[in-house]
Backbone bond lengths (Angstrom), bond angles and torsions (degrees), N, CA, C in turn:
res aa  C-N    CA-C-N  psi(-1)  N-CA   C-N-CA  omega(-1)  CA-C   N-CA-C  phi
1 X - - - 1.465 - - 1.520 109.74 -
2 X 1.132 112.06 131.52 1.615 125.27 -173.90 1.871 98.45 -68.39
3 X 1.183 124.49 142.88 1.511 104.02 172.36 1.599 103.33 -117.88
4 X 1.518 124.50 -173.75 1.680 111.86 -144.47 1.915 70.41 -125.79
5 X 1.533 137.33 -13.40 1.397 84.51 -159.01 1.955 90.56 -148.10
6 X 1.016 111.63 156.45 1.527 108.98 -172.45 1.874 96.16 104.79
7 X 1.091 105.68 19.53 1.697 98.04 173.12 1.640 106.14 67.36
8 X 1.514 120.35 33.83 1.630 121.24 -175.66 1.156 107.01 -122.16
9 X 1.872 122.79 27.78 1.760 116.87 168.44 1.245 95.63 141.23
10 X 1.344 100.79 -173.79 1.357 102.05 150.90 1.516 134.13 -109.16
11 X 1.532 112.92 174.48 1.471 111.72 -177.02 1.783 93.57 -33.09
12 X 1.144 120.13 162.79 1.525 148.17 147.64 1.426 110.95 -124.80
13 X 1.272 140.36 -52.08 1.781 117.28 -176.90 1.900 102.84 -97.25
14 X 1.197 100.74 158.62 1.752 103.45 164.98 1.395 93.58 -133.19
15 X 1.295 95.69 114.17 1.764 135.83 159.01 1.557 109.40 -12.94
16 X 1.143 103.87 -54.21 1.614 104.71 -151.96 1.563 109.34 -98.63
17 X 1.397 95.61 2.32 1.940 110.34 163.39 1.523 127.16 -113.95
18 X 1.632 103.00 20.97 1.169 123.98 159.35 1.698 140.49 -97.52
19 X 1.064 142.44 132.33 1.171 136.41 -179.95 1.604 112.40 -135.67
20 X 1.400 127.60 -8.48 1.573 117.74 143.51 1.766 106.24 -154.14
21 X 0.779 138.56 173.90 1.765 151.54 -148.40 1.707 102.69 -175.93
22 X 1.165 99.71 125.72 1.928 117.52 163.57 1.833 103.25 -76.53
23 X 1.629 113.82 2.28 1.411 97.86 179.66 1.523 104.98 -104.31
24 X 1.326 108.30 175.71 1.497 121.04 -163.08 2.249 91.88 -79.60
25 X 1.008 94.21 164.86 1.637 89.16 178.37 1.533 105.60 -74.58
26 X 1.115 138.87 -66.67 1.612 133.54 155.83 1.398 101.34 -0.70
27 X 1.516 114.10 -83.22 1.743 120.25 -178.02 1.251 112.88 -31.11
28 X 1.580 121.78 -59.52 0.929 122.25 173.26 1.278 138.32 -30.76
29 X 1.678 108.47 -67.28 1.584 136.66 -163.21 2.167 93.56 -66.69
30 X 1.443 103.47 -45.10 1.518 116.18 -178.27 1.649 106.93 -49.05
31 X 1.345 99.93 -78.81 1.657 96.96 159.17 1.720 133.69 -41.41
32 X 0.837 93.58 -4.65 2.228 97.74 179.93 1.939 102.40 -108.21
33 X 1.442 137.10 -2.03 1.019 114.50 176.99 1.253 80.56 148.28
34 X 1.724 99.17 -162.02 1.726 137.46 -147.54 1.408 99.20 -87.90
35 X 1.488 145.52 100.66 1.520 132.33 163.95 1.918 102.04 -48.30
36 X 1.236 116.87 136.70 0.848 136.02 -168.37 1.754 108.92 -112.68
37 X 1.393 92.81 -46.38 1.830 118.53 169.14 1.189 126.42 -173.91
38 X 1.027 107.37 155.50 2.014 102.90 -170.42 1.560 86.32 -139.90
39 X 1.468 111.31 150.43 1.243 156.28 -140.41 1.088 129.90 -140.62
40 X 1.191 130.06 68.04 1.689 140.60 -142.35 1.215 133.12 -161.28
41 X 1.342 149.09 -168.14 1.865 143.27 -143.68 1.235 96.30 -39.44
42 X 1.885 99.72 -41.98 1.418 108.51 -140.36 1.394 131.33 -91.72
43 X 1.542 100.17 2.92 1.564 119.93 -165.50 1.986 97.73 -128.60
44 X 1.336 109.49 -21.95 1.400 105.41 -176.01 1.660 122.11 -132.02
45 X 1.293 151.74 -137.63 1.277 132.05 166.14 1.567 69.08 -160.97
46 X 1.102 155.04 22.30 1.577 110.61 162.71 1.642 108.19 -103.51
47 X 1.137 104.76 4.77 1.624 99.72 154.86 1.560 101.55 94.69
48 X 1.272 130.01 -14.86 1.606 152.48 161.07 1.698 105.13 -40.71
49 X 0.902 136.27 133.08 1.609 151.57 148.50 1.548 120.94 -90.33
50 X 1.342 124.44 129.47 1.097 122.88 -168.51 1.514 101.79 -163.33
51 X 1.654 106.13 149.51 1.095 132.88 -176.09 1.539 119.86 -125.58
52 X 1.406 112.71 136.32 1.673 117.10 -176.89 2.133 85.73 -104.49
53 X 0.582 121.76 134.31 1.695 115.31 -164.95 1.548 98.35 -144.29
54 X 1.709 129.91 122.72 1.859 133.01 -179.55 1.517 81.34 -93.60
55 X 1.654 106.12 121.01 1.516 110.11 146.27 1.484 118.60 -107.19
56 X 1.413 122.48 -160.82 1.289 123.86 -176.88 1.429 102.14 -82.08
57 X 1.008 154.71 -45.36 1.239 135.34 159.38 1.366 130.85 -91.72
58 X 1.454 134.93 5.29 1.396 134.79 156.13 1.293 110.63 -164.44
59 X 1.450 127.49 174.70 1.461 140.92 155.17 1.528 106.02 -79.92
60 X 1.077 90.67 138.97 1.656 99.29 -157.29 1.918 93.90 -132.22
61 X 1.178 120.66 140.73 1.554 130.96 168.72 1.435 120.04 -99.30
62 X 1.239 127.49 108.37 1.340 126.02 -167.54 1.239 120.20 -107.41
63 X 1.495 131.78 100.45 1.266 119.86 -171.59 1.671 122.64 -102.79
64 X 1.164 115.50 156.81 1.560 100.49 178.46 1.608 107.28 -150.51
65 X 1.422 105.62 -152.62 1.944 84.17 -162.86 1.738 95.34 -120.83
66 X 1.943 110.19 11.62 1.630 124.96 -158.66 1.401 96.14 56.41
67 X 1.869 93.31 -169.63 1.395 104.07 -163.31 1.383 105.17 -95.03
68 X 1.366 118.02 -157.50 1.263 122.02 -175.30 1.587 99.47 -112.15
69 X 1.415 127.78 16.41 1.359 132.51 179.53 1.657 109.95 -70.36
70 X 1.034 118.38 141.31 1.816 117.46 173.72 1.556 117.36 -40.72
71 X 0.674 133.71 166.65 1.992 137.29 -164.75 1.681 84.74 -92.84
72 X 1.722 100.80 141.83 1.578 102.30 171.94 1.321 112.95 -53.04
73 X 1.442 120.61 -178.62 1.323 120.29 147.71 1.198 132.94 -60.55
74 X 1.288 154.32 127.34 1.203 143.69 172.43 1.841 114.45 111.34
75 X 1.280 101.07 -15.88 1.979 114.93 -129.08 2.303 76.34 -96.55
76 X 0.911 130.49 164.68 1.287 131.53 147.10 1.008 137.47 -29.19
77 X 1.367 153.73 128.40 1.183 143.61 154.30 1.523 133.78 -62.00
78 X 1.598 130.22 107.48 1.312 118.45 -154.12 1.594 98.00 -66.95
79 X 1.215 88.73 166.30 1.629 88.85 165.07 1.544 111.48 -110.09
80 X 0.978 121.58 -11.01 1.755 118.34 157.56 1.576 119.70 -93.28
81 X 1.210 129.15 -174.27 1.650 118.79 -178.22 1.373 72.94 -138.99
82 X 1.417 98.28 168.49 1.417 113.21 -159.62 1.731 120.26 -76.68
83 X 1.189 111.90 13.15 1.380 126.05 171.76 1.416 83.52 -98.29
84 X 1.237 122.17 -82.51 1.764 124.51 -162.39 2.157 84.39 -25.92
85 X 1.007 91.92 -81.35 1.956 98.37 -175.00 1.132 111.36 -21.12
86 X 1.166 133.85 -39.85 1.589 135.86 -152.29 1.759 97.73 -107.37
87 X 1.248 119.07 -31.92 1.461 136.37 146.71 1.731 111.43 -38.05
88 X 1.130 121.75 -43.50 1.415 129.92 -158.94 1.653 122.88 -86.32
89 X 1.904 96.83 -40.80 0.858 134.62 140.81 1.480 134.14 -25.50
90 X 1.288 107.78 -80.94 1.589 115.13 167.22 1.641 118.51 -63.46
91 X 1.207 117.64 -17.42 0.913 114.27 144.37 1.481 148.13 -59.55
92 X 1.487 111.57 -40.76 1.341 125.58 162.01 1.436 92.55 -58.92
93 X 0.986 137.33 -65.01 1.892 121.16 -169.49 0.873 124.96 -55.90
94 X 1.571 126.86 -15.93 1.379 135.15 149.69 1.065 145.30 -44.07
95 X 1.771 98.71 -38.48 1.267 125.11 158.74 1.172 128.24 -72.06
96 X 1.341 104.11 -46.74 1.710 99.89 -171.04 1.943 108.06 -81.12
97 X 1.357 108.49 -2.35 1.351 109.22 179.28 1.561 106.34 -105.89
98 X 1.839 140.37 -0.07 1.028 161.10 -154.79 1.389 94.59 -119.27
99 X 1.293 134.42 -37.43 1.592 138.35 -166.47 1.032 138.41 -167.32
100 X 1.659 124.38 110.29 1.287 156.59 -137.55 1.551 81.43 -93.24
101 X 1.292 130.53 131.50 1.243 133.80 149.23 1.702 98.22 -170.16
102 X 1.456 108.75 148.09 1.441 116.69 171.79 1.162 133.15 -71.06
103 X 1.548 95.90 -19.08 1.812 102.17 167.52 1.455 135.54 -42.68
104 X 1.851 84.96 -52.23 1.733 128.09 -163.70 1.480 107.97 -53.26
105 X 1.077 116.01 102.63 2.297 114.20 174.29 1.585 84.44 -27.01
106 X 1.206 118.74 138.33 1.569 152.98 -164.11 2.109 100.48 -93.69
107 X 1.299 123.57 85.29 1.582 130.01 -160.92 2.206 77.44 -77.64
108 X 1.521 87.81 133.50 1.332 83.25 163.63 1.571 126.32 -115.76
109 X 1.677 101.94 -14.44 1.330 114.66 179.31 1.410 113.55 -169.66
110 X 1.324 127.86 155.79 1.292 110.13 156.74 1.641 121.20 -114.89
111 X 1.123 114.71 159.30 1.452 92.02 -156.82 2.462 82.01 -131.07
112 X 1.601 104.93 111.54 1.490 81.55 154.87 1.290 142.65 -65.50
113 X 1.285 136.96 159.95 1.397 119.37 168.42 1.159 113.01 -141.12
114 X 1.391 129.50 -146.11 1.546 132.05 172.93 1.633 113.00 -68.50
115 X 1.053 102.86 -28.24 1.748 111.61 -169.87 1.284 124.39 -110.69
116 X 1.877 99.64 -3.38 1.343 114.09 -179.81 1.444 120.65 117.21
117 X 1.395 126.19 -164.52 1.581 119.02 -170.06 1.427 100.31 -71.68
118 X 1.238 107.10 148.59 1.344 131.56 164.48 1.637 116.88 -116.41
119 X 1.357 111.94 89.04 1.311 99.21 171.26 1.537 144.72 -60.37
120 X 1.065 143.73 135.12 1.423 134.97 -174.22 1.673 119.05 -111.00
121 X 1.344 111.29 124.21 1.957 101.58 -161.75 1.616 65.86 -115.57
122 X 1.877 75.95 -176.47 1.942 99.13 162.08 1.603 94.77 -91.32
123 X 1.169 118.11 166.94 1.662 104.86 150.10 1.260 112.09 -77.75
124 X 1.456 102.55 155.58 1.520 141.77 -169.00 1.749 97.57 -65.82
125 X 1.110 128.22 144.83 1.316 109.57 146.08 1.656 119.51 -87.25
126 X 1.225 104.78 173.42 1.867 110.76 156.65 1.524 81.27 82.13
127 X 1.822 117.06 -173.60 0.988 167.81 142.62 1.371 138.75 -25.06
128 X 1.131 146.43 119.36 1.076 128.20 174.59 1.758 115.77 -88.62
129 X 1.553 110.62 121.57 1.269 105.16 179.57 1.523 122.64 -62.37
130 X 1.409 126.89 -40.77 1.233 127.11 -178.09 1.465 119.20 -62.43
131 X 1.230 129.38 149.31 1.453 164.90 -161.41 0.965 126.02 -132.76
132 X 1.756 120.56 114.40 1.234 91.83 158.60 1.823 131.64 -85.38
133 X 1.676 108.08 171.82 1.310 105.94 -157.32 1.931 121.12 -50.26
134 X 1.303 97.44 -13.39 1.295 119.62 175.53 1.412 121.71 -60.11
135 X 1.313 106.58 -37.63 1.439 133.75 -173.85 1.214 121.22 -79.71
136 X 1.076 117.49 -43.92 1.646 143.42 -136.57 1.596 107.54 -82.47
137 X 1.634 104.18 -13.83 1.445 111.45 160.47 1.253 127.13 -93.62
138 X 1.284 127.31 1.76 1.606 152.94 -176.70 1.796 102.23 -89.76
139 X 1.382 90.12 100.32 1.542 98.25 -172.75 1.791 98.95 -78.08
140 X 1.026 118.67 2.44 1.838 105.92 159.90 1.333 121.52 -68.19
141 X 2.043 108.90 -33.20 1.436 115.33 -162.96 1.787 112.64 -72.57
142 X 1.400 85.17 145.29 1.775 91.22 -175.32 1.410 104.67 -37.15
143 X 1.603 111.63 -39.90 1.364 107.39 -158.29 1.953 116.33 -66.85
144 X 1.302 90.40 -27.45 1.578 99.95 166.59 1.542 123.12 -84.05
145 X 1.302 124.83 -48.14 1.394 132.19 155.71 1.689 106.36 -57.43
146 X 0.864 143.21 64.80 1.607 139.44 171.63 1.864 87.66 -156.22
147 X 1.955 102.50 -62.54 1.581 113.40 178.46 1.655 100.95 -39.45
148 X 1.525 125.96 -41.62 1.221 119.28 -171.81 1.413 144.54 -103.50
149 X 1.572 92.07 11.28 1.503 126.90 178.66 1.138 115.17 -64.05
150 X 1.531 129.52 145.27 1.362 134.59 -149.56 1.823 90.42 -68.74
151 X 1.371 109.06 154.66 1.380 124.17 -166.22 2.101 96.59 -68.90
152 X 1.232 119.54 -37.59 1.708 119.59 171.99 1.595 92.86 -61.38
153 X 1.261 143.77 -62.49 1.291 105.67 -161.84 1.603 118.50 -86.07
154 X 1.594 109.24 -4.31 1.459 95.41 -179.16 1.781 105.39 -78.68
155 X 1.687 98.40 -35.38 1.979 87.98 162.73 1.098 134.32 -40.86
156 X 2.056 106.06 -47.70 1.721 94.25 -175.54 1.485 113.54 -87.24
157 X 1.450 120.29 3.54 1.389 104.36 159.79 1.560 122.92 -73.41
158 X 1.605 103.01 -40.66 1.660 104.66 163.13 1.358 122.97 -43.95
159 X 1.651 115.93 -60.51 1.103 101.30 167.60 1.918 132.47 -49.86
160 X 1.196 111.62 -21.69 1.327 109.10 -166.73 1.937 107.80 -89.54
161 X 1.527 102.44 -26.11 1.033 96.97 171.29 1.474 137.74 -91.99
162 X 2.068 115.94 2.36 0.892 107.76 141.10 1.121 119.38 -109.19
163 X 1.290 145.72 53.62 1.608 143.98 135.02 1.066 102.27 -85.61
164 X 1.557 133.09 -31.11 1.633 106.89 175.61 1.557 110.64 -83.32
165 X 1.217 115.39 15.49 1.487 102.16 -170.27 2.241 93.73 -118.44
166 X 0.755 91.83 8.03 1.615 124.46 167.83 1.330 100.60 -82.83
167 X 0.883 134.71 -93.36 1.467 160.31 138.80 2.094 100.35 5.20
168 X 1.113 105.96 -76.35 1.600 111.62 157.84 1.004 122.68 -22.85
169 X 1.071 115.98 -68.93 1.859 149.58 -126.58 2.556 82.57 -101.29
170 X 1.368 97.30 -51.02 1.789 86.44 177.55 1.523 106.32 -69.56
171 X 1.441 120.57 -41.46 1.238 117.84 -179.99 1.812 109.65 -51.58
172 X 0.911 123.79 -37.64 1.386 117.97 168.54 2.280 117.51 137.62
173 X 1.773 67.91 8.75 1.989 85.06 -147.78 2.022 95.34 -77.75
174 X 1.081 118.27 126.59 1.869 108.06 145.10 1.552 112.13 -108.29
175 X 1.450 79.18 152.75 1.420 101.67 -172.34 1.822 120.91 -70.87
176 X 1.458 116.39 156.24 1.275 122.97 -159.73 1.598 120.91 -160.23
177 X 1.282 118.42 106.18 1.403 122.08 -160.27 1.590 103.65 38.66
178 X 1.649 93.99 69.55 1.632 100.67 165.29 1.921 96.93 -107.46
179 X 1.103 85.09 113.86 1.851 96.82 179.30 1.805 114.20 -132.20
180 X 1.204 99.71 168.27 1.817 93.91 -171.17 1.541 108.59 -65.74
181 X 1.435 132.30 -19.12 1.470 119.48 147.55 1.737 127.29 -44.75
182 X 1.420 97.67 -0.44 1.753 87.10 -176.81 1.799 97.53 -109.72
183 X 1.582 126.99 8.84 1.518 133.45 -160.69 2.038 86.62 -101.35
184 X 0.773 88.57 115.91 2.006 100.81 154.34 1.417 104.26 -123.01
185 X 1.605 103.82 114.83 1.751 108.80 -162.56 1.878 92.80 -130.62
186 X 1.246 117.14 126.63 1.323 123.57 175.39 1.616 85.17 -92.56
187 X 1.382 99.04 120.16 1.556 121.15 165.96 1.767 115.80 -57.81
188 X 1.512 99.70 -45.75 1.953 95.47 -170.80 1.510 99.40 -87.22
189 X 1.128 126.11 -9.74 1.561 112.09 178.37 1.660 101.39 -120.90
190 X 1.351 153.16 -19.38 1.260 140.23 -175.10 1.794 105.84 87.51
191 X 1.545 95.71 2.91 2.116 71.35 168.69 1.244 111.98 -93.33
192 X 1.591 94.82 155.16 1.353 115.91 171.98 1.302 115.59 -109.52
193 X 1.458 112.17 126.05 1.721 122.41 156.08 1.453 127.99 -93.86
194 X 1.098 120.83 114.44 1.905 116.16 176.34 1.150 110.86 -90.22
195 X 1.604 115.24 132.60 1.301 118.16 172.15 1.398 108.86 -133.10
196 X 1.342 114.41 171.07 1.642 116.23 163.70 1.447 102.12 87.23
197 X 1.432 128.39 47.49 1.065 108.90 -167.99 1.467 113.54 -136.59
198 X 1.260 96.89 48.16 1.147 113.17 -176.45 1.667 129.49 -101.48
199 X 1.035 108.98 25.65 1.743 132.35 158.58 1.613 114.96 -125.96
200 X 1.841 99.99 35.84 1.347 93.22 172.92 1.865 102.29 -90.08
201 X 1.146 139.63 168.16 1.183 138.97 176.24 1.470 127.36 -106.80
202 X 1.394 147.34 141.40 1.204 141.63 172.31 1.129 114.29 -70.41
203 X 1.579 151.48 101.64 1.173 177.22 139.26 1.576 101.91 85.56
204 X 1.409 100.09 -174.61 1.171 112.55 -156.24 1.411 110.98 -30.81
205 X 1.393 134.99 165.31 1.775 142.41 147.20 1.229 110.87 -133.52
206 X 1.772 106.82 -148.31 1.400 108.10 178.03 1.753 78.69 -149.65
207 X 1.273 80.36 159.02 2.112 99.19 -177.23 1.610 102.72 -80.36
208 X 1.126 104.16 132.91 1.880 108.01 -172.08 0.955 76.94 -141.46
209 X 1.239 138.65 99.61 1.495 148.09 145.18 0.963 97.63 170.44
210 X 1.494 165.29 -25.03 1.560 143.80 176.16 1.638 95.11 93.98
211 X 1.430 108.34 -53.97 1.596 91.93 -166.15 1.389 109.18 -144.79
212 X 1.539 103.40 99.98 1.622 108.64 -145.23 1.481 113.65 -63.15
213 X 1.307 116.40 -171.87 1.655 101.26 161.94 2.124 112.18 -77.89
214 X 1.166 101.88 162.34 1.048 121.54 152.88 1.675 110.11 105.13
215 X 1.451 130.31 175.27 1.481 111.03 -136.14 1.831 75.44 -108.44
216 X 1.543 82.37 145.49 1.653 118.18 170.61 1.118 127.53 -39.10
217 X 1.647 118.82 -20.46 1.346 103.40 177.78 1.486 125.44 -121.62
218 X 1.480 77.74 25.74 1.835 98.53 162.70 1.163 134.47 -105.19
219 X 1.995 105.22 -16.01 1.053 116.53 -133.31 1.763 94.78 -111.69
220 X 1.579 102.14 147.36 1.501 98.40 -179.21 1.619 129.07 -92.16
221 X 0.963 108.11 139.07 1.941 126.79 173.32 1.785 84.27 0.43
222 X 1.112 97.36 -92.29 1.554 88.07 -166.28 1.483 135.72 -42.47
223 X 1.485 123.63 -14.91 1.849 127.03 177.42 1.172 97.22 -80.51
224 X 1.917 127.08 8.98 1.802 110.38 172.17 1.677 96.10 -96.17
225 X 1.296 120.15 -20.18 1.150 118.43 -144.69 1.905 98.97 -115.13
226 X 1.516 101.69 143.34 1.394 127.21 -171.07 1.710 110.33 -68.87
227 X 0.755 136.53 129.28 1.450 141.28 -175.18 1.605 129.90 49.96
228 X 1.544 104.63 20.99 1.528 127.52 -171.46 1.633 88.59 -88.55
229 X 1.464 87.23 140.42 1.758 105.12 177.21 1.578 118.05 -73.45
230 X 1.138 99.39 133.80 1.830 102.39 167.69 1.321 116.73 -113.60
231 X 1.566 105.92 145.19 1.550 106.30 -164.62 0.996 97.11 -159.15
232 X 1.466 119.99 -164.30 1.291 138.71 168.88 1.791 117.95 -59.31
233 X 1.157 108.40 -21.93 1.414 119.86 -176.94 1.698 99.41 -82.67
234 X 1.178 112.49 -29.45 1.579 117.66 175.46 1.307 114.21 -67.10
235 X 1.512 114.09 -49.89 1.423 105.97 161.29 1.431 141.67 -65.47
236 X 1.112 101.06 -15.53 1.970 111.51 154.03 0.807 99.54 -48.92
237 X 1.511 114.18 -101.39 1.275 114.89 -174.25 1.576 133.09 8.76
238 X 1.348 103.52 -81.55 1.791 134.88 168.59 1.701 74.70 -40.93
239 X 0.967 124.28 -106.98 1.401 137.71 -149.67 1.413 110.52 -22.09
240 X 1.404 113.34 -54.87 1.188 116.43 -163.95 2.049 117.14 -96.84
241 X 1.560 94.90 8.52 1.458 109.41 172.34 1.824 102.62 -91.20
242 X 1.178 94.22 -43.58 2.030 97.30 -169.53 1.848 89.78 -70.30
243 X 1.186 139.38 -39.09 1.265 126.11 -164.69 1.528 99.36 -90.07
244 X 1.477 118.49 -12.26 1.550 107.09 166.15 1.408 115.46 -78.16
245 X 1.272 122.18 -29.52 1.373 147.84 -151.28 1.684 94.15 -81.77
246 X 1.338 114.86 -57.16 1.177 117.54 -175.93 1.857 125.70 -88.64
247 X 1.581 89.37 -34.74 1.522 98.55 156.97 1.160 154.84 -29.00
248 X 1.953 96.69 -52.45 1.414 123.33 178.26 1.930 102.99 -102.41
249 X 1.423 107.78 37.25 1.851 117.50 179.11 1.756 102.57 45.55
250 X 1.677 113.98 30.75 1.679 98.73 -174.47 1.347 121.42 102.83
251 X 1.681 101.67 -6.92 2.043 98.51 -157.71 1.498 91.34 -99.99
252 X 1.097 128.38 13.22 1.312 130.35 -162.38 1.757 123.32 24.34
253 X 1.206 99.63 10.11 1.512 103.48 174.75 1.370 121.52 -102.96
254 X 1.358 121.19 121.14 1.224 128.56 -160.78 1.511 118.49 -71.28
255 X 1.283 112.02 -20.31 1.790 117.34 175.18 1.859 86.08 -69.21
256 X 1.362 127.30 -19.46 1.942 111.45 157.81 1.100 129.98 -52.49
257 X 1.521 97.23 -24.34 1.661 108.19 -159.52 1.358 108.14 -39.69
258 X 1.510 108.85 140.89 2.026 99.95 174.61 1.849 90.99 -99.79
259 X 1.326 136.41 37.20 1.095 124.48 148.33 1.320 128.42 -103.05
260 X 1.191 89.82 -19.74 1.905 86.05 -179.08 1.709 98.55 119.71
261 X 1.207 104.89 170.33 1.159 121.48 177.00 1.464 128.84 -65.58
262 X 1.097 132.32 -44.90 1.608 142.46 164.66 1.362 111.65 -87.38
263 X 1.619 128.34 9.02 1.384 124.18 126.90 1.391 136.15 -120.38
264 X 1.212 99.96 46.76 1.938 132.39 175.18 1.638 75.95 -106.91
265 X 1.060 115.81 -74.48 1.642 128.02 -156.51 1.586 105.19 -30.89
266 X 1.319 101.44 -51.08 1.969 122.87 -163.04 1.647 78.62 -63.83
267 X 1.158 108.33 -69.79 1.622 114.34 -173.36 1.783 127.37 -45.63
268 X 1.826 101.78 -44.48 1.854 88.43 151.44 1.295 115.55 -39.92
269 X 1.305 123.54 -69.88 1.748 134.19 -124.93 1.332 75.90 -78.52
270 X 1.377 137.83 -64.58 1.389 134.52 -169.05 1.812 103.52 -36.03
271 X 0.905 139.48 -42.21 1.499 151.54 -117.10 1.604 86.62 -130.28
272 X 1.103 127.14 -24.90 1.987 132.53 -164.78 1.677 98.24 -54.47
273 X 1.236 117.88 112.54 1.332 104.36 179.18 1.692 115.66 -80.78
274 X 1.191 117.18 18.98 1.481 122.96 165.77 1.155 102.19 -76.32
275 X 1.143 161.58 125.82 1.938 144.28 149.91 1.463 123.68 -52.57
276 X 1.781 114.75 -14.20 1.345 105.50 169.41 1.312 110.58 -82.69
277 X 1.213 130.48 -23.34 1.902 136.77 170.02 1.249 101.90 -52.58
278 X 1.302 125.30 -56.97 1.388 119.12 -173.12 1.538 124.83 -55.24
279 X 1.385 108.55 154.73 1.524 126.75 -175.79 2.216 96.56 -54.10
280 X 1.074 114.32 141.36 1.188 117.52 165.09 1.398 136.87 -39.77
281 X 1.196 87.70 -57.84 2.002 100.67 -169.91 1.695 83.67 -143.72
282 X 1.637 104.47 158.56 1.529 117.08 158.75 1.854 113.15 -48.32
283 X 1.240 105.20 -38.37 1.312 107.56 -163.77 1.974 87.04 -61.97
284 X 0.838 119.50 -73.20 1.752 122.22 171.63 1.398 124.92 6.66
285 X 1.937 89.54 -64.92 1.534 118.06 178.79 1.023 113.60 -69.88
286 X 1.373 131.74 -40.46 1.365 117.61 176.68 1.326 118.87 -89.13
287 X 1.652 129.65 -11.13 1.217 113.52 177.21 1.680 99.15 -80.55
288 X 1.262 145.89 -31.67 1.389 157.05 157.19 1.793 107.21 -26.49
289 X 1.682 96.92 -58.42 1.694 108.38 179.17 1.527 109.91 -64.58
290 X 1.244 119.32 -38.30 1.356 125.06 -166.24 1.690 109.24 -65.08
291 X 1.377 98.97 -43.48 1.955 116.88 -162.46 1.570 94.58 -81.57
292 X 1.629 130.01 -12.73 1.460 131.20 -171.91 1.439 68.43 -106.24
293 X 0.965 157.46 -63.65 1.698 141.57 -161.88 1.661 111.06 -56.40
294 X 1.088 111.15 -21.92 1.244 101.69 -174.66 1.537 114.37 -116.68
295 X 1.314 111.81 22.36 1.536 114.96 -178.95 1.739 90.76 -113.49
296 X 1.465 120.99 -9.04 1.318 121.07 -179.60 1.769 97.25 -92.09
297 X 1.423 133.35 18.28 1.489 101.06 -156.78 1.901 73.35 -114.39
């Protein structure tokens, strides 16, 4: 087999005219073009393999759930096993086939293989906002240049990221380890891409884990707590912590807010760690965010 990338031929398969393969997903992605970057033990802990891959007609994002081989030495420990992964997975296709929004990383196919689904996106544009904690003081990193981005584009990313969660939120979905690793934000234009969102859940549950996934300072009163309900009020929360978080450039104080005062306000109540204070549903929060958006124009 001719392979497409390392200077060994050219592409031989195109991705997006596939729907199952006897090759391993690696095999696969190798044969479709140029590795661009790969994504693995050693860069992430959920145990996932992934490829940014140049074919003849686009850059394409390839995700998969890795193999079912033991974790390298040294490499992270996933916290799912590769069923949980492949679980996580089909879920993301749920989503991206459940809800049309422009935000949403763009699913172009899924392709089975030897090791299981292989998802196929477009690439994302822009940046990834998340950091790790190491980083996060490095005023080069997106995650700090985004905190310091002129107050119009950190709005229209707010705005864009709760209309798709509008959009979510009718489809039936709450949100779940939604953290600034899930923001792909093009800095010179203000779009936003969401990715990684594939431990979001189909309507309400209850927390069976005490301490759910996803990072702490997004996360609401209830993902610490054992048999506490998750809902739509959970995704406020989330919602209205990342737009405080980023809002106030990091200072978490809302007299920062770059909206103004009567959308700090939308942004407390969102943020109330009681759940009866909070806005109802996303749909709530953003018609609340929208009407404080438009008393500023």
């Amino acid at each position: 087999m001719r392979r497409g990338a390392g200077g060994y031929g050219e592409p031989v398969t195109d991705l997006l005219e596939l729907t199952r393969t006897d090759l391993t997903a690696e095999e696969l992605v190798v044969s479709a073009g140029e590795i661009l970057a790969r994504y693995d033990h050693l860069t992430q802990d959920s145990g996932n393999v992934s490829w940014l891959v140049r074919t003849p007609g686009a850059d394409l994002f390839v995700k998969t759930a890795g193999t079912r081989a033991p974790t390298p030495a040294g490499a992270a420990v996933p916290y799912l096993d590769h069923a949980g992964r492949l679980g996580l997975l089909r879920s993301a296709v749920e989503i991206a086939r459940s809800v049309d929004h422009p935000v949403l990383a763009r699913l172009r196919t899924v392709i089975e293989t030897a090791d299981g689904p292989a998802l196929v996106y477009d690439r994302a544009p822009g940046e990834l906002v998340g950091a790790p904690s190491a980083q996060r003081a490095d005023p080069t990193s997106t995650y700090r240049r985004f905190a310091a981005a002129t107050e119009e584009l950190r709005l229209a990313v707010f705005d864009q990221l709760l209309d798709a969660h509008v959009a979510l939120e009718s489809a039936g979905w709450v949100a779940c380890d939604l953290y600034d690793g899930c923001l792909m934000v093009d800095l010179a234009t203000g779009h936003l891409t969401l990715i990684d969102l594939d431990t979001y859940r189909r309507g309400a549950s209850t927390n069976e884990m005490g301490r759910m996934f996803g990072a702490s300072r997004f996360m609401a009163p209830e993902e610490f707590e054992l048999g506490a309900p998750l809902d739509a009020r959970t995704t406020v929360f989330t919602l209205g912590r990342m737009v405080r978080h980023f809002g106030t450039g990091l200072s978490e104080d809302l007299a920062d807010f770059c909206g103004g005062a009567e959308t700090a306000e939308v942004i407390e109540r969102a943020t109330c760690p009681a759940r009866a204070e909070r806005f109802g549903t996303v749909r709530e929060l953003a018609t609340a965010w929208t009407a404080s958006r438009s008393s500023m124009r």
